[in-house]
SETIDO-236555 format. One record per residue: residue number from 1; residue in one letter; x, y, z of N, C-alpha, C in turn. Coordinates in steps of 0.02 Angstrom, whole numbers, plus 50000, padded with zeros to 5 digits. Example, Ala and Ser with C-alpha at 12.3 -4.5 7.8 and 13.67 -1.06 7.14 Angstrom:
% residues 2
1_a_50660_49716_50390_50615_49775_50390_50660_49835_50390
2_s_50642_49888_50354_50684_49947_50357_50645_50002_50394
END
This chain:
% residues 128
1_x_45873_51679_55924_45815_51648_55892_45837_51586_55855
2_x_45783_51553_55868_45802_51450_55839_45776_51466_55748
3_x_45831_51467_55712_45771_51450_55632_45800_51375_55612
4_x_45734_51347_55594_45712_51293_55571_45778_51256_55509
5_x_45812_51285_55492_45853_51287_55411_45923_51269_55446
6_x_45949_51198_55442_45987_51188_55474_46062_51187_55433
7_x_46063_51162_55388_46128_51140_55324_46088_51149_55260
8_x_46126_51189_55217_46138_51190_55155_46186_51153_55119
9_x_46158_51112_55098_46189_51071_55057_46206_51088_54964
10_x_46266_51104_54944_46234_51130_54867_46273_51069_54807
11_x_46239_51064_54757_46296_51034_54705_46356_51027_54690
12_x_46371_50978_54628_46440_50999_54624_46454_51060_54579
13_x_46409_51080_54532_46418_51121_54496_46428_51170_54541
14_x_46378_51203_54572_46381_51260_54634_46448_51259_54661
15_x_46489_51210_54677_46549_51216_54709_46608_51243_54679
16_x_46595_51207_54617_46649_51232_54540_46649_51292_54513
17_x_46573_51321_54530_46564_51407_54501_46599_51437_54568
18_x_46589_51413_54637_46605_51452_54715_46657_51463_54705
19_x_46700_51419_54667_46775_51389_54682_46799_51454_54628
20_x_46776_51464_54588_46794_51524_54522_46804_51566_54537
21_x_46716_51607_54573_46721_51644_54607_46760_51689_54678
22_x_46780_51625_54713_46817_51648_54732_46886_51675_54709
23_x_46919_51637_54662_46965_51629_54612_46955_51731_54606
24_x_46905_51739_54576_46912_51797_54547_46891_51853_54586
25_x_46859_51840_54622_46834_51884_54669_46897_51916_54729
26_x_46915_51861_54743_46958_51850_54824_46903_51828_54897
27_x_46876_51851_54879_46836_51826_54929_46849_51748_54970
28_x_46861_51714_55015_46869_51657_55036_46807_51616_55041
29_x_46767_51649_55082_46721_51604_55111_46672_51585_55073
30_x_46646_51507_55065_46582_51503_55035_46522_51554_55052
31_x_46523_51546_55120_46440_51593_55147_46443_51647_55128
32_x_46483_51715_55113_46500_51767_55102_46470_51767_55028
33_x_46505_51714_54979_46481_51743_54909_46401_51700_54898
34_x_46393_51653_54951_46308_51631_54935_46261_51686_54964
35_x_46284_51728_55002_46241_51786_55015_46232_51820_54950
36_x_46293_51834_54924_46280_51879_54862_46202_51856_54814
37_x_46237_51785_54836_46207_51752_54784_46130_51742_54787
38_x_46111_51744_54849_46039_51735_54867_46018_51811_54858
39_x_46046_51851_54877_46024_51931_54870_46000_51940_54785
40_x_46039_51897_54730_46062_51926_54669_45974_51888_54648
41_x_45995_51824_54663_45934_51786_54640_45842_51820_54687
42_x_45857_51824_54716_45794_51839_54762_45772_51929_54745
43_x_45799_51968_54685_45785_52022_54660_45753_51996_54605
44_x_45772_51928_54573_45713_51913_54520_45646_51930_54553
45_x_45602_51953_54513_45534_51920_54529_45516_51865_54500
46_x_45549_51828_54423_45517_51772_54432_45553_51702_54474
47_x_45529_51658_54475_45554_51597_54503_45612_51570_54498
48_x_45642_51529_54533_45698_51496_54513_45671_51419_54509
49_x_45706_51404_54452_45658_51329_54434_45644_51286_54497
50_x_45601_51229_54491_45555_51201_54519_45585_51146_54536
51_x_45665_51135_54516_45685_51064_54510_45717_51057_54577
52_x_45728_51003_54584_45769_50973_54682_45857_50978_54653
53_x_45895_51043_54661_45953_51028_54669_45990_50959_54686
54_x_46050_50952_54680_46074_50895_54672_46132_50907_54742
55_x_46152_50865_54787_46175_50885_54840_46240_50856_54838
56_x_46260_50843_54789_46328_50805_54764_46405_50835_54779
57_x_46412_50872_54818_46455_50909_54826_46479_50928_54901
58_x_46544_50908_54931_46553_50919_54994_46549_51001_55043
59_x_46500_51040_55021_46488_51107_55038_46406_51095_55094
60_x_46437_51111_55134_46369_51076_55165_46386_51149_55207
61_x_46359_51218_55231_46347_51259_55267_46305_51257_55314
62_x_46329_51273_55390_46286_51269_55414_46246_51339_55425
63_x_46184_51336_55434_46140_51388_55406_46165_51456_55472
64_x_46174_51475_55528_46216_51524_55579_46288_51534_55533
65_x_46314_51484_55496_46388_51525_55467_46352_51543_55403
66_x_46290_51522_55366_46278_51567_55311_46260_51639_55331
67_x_46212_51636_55363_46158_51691_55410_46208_51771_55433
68_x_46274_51719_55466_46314_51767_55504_46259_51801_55562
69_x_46245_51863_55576_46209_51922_55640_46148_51930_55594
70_x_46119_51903_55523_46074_51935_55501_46030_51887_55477
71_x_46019_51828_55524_45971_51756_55526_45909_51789_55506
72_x_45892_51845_55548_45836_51861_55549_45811_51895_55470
73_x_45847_51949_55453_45842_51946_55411_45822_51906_55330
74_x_45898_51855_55312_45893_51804_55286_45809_51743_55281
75_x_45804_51726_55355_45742_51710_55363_45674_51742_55333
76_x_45673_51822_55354_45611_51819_55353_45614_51850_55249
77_x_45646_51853_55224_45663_51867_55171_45653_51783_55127
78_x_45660_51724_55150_45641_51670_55142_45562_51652_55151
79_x_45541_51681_55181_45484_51654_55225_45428_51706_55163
80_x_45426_51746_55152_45384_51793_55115_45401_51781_55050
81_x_45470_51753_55018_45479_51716_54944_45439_51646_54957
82_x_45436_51598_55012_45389_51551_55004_45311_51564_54972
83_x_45281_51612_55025_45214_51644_55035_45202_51652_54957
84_x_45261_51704_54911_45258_51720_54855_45239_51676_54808
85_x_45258_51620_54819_45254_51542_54782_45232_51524_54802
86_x_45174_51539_54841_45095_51487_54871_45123_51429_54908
87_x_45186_51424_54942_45209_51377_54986_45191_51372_55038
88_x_45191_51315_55077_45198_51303_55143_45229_51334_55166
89_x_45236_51373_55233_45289_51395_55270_45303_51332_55317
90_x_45366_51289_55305_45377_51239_55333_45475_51210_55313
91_x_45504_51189_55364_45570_51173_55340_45586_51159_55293
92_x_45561_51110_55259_45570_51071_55204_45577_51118_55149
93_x_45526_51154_55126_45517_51189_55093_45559_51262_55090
94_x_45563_51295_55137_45620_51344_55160_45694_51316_55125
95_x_45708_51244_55149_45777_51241_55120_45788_51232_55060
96_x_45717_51209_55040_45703_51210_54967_45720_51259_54909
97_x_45670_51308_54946_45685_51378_54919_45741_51403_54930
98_x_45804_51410_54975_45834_51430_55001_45907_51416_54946
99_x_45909_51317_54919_45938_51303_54890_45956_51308_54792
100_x_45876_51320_54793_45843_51338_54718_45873_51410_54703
101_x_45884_51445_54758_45893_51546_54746_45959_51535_54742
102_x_46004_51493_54797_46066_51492_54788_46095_51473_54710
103_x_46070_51415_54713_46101_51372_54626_46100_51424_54578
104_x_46041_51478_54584_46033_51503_54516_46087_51570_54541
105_x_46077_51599_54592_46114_51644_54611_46188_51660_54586
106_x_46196_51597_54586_46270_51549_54596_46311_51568_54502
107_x_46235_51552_54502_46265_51538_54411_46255_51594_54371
108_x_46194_51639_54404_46196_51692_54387_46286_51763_54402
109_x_46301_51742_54458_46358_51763_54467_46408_51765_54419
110_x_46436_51679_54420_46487_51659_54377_46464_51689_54306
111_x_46415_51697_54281_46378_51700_54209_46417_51786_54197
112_x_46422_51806_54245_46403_51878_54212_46514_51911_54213
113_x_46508_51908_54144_46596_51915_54117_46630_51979_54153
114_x_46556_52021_54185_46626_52097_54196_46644_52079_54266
115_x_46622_52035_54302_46639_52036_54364_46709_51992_54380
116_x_46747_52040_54388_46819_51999_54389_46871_52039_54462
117_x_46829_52056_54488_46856_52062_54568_46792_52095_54611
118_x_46813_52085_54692_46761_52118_54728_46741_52201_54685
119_x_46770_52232_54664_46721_52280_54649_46653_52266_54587
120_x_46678_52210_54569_46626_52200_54518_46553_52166_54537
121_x_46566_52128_54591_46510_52126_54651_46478_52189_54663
122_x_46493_52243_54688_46476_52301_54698_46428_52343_54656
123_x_46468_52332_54597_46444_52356_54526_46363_52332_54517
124_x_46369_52257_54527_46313_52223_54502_46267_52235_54556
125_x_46278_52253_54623_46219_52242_54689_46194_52330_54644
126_x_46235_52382_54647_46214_52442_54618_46162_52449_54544
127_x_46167_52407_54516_46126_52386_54465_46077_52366_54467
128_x_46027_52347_54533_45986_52348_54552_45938_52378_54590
END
């Protein structure tokens, strides 16, 4: 299946928290801990601010190495957080949202002090 969501582009801040995270986690890959990260943020129910991320940062994912076997997923889990926010269902907007869940995701991660290896990932998905 073709989805519309081609590159993620994220900040530099986003890169500097990834870069930590990995640091502390072990984890390598960017896409691996922006999953976390979209999972962590997309359990809010409320919003993630309204503002246009800043794309300042050489992390540009392409959306099949974020996705990995579970596009579909990812997608339609995007597509019903638009709906949620009276959005368009339309590209633009998808990466929109897509990038807004990450940033906060991102920071929500780094933010939280007990997480200081993969099990503390664990900890926190269980906490929900």
């Amino acid at each position: 299946m073709k989805y519309d969501i081609d590159n993620i582009r994220l900040p530099q801040q986003a890169k500097d928290q990834l870069s930590r995270l990995k640091r502390i986690t072990g984890i390598q890959q960017w896409n691996i801990l922006c999953r976390w990260a979209l999972a962590l943020s997309l359990a809010e129910s409320n919003h993630p601010p309204k503002i246009k991320p800043a794309t300042d940062s050489s992390i540009d994912i392409n959306w099949k190495t974020f996705s990995g076997d579970k596009g579909a997923i990812y997608y339609a889990l995007l597509v019903d957080r638009c709906k949620n926010e009276n959005m368009k269902i339309k590209t633009d907007n998808l990466t929109w949202l897509l990038r807004r869940h990450l940033v906060r995701g991102i920071g929500y991660l780094t933010a939280r002090r007990e997480l200081k290896s993969i099990d503390g990932l664990i900890k926190i998905a269980l906490e929900k």
